[in-house]
Backbone as a ProteinNet text record, in pm:
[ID]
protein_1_A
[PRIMARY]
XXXXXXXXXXXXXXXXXXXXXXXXXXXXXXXXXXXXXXXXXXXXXXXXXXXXXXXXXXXXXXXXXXXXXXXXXXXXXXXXXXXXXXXXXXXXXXXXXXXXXXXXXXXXXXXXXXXXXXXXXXXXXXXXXXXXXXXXXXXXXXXXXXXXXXXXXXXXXXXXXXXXXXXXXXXXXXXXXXXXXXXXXXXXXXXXXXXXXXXXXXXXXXXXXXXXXXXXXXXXXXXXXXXXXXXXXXXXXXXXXXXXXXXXX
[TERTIARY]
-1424.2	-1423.5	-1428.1	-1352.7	-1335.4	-1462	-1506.1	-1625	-1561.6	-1719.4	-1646.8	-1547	-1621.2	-1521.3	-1378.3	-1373.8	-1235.2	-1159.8	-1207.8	-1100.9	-1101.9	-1160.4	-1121.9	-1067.2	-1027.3	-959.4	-1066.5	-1163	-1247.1	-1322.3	-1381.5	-1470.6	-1630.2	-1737.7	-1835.8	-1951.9	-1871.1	-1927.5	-1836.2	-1812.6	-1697.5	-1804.5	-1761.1	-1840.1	-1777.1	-1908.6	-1854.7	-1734.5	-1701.7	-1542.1	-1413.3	-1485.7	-1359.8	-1371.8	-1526.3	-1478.5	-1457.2	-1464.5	-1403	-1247.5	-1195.8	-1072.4	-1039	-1047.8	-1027.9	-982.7	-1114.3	-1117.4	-1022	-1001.1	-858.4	-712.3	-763.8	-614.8	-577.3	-700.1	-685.3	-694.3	-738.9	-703.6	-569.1	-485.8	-353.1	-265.2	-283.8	-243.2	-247.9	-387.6	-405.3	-419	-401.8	-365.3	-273.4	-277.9	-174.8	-26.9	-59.4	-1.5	115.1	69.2	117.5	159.1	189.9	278.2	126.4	38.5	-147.2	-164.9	-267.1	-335	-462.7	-483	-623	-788.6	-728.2	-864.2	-851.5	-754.7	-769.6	-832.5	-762.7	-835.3	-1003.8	-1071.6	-1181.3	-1253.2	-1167.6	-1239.1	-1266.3	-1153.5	-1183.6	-1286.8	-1305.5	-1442.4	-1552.5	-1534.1	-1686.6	-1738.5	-1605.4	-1660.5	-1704.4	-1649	-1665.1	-1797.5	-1836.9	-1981.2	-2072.8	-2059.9	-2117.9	-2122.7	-2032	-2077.1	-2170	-2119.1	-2154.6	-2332.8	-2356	-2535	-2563.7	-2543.9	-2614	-2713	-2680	-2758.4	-2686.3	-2540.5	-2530.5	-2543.4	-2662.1	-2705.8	-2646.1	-2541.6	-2496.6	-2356.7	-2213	-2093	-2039.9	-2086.4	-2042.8	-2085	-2196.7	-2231.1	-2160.9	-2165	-2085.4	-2137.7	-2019.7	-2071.3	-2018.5	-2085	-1975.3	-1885.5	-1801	-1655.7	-1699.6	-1619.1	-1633	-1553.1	-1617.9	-1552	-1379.7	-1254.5	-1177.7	-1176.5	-1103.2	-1131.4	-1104.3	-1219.9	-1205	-1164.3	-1070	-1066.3	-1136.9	-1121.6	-1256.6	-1258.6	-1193.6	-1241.7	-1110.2	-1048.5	-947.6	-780.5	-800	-668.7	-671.6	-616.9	-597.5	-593.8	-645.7	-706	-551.2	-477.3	-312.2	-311.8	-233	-234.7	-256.2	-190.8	-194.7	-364.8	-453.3	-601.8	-676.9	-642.2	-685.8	-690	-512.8	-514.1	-612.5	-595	-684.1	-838.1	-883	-958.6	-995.4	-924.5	-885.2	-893	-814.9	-798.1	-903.2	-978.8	-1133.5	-1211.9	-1204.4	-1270	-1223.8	-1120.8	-1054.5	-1080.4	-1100.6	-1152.4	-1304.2	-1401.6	-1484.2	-1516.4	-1428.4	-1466.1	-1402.3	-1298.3	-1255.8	-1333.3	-1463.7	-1586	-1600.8	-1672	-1766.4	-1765.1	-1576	-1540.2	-1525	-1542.9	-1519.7	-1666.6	-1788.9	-1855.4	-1939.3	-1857.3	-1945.7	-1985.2	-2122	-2174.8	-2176.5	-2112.9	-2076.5	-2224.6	-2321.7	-2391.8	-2511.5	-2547.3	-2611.8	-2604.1	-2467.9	-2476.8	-2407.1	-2438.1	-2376.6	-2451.1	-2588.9	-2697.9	-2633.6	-2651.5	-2607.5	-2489.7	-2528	-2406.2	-2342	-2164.9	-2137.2	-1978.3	-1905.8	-1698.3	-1700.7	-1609	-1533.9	-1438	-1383.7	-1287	-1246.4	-1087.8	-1049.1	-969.7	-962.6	-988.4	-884.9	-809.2	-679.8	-665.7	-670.2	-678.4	-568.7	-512.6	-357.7	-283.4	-411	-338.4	-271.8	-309.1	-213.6	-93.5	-34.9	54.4	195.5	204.8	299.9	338.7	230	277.2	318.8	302.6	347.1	513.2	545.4	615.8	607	510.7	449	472.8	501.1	453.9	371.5	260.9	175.4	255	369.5	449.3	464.3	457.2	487.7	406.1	537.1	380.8	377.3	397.7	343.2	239.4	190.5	153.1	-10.2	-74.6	-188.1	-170	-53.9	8.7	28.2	123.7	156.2	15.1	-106.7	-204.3	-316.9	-303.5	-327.8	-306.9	-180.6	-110.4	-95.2	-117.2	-130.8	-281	-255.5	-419.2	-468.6	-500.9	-584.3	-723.9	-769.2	-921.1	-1015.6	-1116.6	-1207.7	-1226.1	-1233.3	-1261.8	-1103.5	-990	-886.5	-869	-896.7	-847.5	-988.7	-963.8	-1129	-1183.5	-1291.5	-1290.1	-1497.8	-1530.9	-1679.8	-1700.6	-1831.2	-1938.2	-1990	-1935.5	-1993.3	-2093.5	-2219.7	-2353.7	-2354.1	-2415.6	-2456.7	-2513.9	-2495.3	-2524.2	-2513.9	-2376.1	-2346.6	-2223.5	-2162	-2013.5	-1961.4	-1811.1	-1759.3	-1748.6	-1789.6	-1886.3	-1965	-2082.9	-2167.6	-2221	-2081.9	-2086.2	-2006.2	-1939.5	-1846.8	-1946.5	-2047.7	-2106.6	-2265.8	-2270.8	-2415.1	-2343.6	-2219.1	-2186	-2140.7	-2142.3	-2117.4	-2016.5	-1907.1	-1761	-1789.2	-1739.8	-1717.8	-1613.7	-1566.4	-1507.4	-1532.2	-1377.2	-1408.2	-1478.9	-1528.9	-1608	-1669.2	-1674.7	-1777.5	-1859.4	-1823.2	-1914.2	-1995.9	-2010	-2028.4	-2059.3	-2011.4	-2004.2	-1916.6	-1783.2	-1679.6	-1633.5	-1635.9	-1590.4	-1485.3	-1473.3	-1339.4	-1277.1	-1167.5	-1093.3	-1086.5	-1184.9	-1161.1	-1195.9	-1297	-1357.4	-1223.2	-1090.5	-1035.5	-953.7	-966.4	-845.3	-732.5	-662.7	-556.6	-579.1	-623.9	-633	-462.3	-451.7	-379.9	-384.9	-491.7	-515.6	-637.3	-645.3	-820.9	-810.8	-934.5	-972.8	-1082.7	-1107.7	-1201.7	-1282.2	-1376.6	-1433.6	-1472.5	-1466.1	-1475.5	-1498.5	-1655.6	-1718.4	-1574.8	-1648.9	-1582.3	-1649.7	-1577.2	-1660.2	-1634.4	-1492.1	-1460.8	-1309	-1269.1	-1163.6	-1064	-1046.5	-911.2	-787	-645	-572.3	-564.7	-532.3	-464.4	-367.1	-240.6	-185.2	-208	-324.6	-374.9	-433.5	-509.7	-601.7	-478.1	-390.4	-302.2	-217.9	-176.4	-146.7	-201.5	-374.6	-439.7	-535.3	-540.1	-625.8	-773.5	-893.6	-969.2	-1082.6	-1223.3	-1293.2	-1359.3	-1448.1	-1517.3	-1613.2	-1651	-1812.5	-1880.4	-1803.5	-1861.9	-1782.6	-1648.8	-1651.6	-1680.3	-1666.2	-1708.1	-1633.6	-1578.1	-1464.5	-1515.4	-1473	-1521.2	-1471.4	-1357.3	-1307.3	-1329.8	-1382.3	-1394	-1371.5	-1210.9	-1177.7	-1077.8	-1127.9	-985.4	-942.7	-829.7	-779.4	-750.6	-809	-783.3	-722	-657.3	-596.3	-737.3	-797.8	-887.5	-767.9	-879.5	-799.7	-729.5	-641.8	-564.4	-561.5	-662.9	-692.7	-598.4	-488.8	-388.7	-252.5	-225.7	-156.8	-95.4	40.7	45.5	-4.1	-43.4	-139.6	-317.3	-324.8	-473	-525.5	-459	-448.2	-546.3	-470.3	-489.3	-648.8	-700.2	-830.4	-908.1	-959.6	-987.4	-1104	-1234.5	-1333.6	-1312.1	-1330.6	-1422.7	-1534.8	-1578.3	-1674.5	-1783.4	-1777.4	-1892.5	-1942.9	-1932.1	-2020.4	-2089.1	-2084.7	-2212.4	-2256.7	-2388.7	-2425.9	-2443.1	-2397.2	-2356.2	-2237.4	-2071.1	-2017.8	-1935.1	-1893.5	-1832.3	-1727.7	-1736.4	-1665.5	-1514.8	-1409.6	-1328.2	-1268.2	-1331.7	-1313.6	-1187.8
1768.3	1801.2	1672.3	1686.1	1515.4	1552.6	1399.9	1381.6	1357.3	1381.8	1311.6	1222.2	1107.8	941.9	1010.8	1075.3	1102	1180.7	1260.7	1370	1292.1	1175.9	1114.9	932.8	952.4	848.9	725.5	699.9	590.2	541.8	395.4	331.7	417.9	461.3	441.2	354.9	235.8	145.2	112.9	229.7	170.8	205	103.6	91.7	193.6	200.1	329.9	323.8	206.1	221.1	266.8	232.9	288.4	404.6	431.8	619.8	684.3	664.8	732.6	718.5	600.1	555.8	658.5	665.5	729.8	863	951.2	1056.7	1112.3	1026	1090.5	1080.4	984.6	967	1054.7	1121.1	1296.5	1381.8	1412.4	1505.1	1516.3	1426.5	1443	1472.9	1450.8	1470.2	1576.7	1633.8	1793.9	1914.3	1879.7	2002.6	2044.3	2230.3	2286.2	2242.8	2223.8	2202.1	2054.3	1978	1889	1898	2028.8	2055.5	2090	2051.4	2079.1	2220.1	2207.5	2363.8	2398.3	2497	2477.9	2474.5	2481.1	2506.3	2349.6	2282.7	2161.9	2066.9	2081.9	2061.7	2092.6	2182.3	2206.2	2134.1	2117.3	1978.5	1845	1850.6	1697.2	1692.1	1780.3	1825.4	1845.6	1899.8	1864.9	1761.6	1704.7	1580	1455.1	1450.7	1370.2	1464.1	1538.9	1583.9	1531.1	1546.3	1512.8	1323	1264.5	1097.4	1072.4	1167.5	1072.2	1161.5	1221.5	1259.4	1125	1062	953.6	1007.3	1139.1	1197	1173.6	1143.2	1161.4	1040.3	1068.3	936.6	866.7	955.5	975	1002.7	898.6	931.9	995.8	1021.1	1071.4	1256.4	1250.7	1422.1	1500.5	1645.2	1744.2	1802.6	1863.4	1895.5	2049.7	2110.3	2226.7	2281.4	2272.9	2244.7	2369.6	2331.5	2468.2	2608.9	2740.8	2819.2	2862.1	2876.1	2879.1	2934.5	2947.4	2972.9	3183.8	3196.8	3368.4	3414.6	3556.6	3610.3	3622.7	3661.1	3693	3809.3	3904	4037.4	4122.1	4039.4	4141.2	4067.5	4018.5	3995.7	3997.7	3946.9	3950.6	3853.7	3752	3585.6	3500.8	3545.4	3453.2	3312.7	3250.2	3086.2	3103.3	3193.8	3125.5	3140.8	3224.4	3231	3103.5	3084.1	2961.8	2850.5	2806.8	2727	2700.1	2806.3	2783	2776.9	2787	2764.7	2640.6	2541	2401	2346.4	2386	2265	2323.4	2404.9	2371.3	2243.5	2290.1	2170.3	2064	2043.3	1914.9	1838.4	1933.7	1864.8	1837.1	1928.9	1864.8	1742.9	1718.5	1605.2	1471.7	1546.6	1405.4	1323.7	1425.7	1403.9	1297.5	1364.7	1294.9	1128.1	1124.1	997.5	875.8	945.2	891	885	886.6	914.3	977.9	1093.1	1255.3	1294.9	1276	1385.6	1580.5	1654.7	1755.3	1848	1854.1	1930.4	1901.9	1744.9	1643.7	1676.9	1725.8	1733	1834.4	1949.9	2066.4	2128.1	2075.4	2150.4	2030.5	1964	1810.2	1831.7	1791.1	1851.1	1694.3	1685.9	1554.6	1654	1501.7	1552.4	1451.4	1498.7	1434.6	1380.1	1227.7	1127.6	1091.1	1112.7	1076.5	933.4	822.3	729.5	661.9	561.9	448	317.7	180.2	67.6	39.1	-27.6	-101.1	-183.7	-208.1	-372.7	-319.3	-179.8	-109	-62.3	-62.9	3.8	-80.5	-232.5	-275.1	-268.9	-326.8	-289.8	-171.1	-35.6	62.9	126	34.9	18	179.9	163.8	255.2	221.1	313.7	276.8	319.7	314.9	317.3	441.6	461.3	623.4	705.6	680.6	786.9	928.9	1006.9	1104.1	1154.8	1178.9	1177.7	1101.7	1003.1	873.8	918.4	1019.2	1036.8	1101.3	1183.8	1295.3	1205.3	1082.5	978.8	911.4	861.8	762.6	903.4	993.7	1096.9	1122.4	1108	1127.1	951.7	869.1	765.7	725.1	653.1	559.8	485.9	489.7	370.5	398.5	264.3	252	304.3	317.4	442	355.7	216.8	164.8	125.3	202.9	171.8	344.8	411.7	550.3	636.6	713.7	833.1	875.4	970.2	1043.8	972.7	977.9	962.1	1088	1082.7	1219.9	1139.1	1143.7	1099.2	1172.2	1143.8	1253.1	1213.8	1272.9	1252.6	1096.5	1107.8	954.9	857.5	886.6	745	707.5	568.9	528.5	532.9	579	541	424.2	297.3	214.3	216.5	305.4	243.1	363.2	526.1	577.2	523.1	420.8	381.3	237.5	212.6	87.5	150.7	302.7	354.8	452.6	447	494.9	403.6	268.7	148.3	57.5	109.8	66.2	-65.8	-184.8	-292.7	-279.1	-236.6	-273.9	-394.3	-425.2	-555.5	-525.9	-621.8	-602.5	-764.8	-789.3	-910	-876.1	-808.1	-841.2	-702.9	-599.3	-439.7	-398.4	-471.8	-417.3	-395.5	-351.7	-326	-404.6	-563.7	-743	-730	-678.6	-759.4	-624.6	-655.1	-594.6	-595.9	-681	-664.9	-573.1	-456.2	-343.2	-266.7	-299.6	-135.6	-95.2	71.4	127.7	243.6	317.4	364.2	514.5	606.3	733.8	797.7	857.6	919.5	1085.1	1162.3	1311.1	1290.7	1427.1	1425.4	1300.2	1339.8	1285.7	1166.5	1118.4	986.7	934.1	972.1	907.9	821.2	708.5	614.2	561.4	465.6	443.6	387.6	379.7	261.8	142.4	43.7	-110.5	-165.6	-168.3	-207.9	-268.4	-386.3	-435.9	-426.8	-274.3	-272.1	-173.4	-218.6	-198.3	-29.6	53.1	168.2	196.8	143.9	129.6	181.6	35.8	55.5	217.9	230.6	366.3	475.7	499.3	551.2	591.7	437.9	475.3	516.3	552.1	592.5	509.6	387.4	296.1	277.4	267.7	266.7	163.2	172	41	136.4	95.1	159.4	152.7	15.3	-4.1	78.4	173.8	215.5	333.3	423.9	516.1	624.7	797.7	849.6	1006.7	1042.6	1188.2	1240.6	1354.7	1467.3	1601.3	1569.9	1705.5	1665.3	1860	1806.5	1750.7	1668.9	1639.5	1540.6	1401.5	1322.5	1214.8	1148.8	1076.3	946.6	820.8	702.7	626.2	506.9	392.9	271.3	225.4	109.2	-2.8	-136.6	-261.8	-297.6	-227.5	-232.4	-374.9	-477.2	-553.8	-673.2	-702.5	-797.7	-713.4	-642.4	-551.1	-634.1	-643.1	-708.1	-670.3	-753.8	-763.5	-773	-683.9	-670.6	-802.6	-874.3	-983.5	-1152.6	-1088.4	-1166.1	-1145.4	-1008	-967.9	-995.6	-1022.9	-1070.8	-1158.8	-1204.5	-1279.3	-1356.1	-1496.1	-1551.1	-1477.3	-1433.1	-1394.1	-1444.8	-1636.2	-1723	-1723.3	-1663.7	-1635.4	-1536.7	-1437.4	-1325.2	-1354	-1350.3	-1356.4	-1238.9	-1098.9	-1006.1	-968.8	-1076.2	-1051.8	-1058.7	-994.9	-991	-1138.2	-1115.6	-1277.4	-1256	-1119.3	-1143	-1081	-1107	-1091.3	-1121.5
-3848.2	-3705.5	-3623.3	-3544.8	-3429.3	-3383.9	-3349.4	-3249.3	-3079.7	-3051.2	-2854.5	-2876.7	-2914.9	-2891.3	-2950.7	-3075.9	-3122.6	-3029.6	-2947.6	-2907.3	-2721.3	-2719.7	-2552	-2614.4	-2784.2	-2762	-2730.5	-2783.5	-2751.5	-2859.3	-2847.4	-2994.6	-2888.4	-2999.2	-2971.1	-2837.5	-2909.6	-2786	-2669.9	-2613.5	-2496.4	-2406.5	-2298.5	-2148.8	-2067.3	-1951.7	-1888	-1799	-1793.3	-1687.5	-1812.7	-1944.2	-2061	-2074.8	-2014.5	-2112.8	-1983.5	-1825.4	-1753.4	-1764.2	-1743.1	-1810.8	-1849.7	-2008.6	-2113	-2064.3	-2007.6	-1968.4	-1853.4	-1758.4	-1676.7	-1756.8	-1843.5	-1948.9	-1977.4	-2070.6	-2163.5	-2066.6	-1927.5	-1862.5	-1801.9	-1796.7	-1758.2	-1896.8	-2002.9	-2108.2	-2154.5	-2143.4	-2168.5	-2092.1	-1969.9	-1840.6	-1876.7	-1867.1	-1847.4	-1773.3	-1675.8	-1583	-1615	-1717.9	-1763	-1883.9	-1933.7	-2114.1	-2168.1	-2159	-2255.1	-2282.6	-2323.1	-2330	-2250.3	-2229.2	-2161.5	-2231.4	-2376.6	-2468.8	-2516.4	-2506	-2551.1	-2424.8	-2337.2	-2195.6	-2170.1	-2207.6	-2236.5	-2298.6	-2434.4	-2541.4	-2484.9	-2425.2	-2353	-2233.2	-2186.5	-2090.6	-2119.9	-2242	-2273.6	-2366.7	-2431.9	-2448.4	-2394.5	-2241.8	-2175.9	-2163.8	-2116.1	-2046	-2174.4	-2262.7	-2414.5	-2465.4	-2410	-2442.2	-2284.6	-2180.6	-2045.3	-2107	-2116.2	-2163.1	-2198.8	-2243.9	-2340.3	-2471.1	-2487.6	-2609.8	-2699.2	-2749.6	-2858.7	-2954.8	-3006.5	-3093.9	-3191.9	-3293.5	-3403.2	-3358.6	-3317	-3314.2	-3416.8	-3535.3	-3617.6	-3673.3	-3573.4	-3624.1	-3572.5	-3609.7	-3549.3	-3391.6	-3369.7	-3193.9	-3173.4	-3117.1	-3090.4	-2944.1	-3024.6	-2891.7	-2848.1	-2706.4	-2600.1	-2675.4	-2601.6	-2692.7	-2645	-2620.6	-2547.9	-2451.9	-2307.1	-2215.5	-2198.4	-2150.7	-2123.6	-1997.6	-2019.5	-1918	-1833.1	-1714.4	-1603	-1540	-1628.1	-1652	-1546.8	-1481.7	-1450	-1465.2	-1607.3	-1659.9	-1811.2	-1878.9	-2040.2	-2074.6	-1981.6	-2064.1	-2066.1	-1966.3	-2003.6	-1971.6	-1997.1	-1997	-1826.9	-1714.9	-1608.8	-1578.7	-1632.4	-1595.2	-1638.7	-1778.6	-1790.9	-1714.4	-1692.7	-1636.4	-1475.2	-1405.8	-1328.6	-1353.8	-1442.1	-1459.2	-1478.4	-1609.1	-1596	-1504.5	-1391.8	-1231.5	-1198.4	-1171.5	-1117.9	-1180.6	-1350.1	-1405.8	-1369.2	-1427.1	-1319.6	-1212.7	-1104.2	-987.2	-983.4	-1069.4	-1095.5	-1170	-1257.6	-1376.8	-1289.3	-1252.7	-1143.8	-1055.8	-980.6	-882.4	-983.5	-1070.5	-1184.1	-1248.2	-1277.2	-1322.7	-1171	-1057	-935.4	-901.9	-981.5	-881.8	-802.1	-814.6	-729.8	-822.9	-838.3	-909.3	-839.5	-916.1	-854	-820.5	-936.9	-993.3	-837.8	-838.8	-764.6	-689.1	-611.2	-485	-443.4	-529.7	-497.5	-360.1	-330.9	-201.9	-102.8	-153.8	-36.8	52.9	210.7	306.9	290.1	312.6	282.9	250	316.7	327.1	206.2	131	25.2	69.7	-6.7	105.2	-87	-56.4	-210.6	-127.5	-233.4	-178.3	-302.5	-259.5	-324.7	-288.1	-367.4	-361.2	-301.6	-178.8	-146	-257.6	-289.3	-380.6	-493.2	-566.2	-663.2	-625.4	-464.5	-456.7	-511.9	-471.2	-508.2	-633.2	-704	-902.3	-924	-889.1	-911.5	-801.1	-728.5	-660	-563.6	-520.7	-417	-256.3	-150	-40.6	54.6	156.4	179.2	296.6	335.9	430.4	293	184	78.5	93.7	123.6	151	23.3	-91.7	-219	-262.1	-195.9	-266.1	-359.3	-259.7	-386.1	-463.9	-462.7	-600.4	-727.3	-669.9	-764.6	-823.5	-724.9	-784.8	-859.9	-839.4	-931.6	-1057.7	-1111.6	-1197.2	-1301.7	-1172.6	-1294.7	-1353.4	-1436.7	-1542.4	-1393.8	-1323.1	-1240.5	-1310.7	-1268.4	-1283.2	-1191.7	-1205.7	-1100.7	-987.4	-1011.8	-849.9	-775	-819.4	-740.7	-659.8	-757.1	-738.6	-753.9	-670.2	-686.2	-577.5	-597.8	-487.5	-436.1	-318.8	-266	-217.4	-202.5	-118.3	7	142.7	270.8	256.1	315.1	364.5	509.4	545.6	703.4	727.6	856.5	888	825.4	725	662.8	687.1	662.4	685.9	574.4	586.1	468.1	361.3	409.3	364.6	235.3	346.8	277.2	166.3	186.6	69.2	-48.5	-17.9	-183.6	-213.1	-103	-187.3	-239.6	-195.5	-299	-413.3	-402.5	-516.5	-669.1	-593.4	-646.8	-679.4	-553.1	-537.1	-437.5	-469.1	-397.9	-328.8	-189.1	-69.2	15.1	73.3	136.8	231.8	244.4	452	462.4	611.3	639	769.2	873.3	986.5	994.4	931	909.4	1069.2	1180.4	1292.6	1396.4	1337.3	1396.9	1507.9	1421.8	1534.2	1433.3	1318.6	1238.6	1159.6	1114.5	1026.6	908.6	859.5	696.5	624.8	706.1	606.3	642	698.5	718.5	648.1	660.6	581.7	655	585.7	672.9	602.3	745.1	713.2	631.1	541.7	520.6	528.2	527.5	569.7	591.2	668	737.9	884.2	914.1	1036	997.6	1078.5	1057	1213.2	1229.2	1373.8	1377.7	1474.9	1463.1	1646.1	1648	1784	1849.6	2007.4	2104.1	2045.1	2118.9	2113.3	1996	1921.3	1816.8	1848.7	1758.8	1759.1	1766	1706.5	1689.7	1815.4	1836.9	1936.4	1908.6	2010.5	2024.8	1920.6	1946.8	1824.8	1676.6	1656.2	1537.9	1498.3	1595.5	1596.7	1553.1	1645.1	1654.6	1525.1	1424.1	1314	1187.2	1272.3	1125	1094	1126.8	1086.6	1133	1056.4	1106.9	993.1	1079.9	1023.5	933.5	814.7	724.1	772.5	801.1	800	941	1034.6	1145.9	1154.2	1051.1	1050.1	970.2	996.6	904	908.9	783.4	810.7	871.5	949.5	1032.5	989.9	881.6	798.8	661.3	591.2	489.1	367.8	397	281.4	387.5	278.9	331.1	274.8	272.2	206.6	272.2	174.8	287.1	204.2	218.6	123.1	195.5	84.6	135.9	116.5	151.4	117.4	181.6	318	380.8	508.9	494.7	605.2	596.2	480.5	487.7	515	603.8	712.8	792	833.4	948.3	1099.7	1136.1	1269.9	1255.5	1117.5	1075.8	1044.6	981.1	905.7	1060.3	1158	1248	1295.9	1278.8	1313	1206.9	1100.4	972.9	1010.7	999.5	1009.8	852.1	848.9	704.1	673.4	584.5	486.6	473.6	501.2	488.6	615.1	725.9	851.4	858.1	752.3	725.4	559.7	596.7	414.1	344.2	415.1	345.2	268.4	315.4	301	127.9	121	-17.5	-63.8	-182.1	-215.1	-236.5	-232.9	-258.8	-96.6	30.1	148	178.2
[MASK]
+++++++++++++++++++++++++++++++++++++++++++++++++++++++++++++++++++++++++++++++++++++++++++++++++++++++++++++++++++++++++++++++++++++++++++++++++++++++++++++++++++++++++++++++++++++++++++++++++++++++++++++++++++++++++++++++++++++++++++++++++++++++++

């Protein structure tokens, strides 16, 4: 019988950015929706739920796989029930490898903001009007701090939910004098004070600061990284005039 590590494709000692890795790997691999099955899809769900425990002491003992997926009482259990069933998991395990703990903060009030690095778009020869573009960074291997989703809570900025979730974003002045924390709304809304830098325009096309805004719907999609933009580029502070600021500013 495969163990976790065997059925997500991983050594024992892989670090946790490998076995989330790992784990969106095998969920695009084994979704219905993508040629998979949904009982194999399962396996890979609960094996990821099964290495991320940190219980399993012994990579080598037996485990018992999920049982396949059941009807829900008013169908005959067909691939399309499953499958939906799958993309629930899905979007949960996705929280999970991003981050959201689902379970955590299932009481917790807070908009979900699925969230994409700029700097991946060129290698993948992406563009930032694509309106596919998170279908595409969905569907590919990114790493969890390029691609993934945060939990805003109240009275926080988008900020300073991807830096307690433990995502490094740029920023230097965290008081809406510069442009380096910003990113470019792609769905959803984003509020964001007066008394900040940036032109109409800018506002206009979506763009807004991290460190002083925060969604107002509950679900939204931003591209970070976005502060070497043309025009943004010009609003930009050095980094070495706040000693908060990050080193790859």
């Amino acid at each position: 019988m495969d163990s976790p590590f065997d059925v997500l494709s991983i050594e024992p000692d892989a670090s946790e950015a490998e076995i989330d890795r790992a784990y969106r790997k095998r969920v695009l691999e084994t979704h219905p929706d993508q040629g998979g099955s949904a009982v194999e899809f399962q396996r890979v769900r609960a094996a990821y739920e099964q290495v991320k425990s940190g219980e399993l002491v012994d990579p080598e003992a037996e485990w018992e796989d999920p049982a396949p997926p059941a009807s829900n009482g008013h169908g005959d259990g067909s691939e399309a029930e499953a499958a939906e069933s799958a993309d629930a998991a899905e979007s949960e395990g996705a929280d999970e490898a991003a981050g959201v703990d689902g379970d955590a903060d299932a009481d917790v009030d807070g908009r979900r903001v699925e969230f994409l690095n700029y700097d991946v778009l060129s290698d993948h020869g992406w563009s930032l009007d694509d309106d596919d573009l998170f279908e595409k960074a969905s569907a590919a291997d990114l790493a969890p701090d390029d691609y993934g989703r945060v939990l805003v809570r109240p009275r926080e900025s988008l900020l300073e939910a991807a830096e307690e979730r433990g995502f490094t974003w740029p920023y230097s002045c965290r008081g809406g004098a510069c442009a380096n924390c910003a990113v470019a709304v792609v769905e959803g809304e984003m509020e964001m004070p007066a008394g900040q830098i940036l032109t109409p325009e800018f506002i206009d096309q979506g763009i807004r600061l991290s460190c002083i805004s925060a969604p107002t719907t509950d679900e939204a999609k931003v591209v970070f990284n976005v502060k070497h933009l043309p025009g943004l580029d010009e609003l930009r502070l050095p980094p070495r005039q706040f000693d908060q600021a990050q080193a790859n500013d």
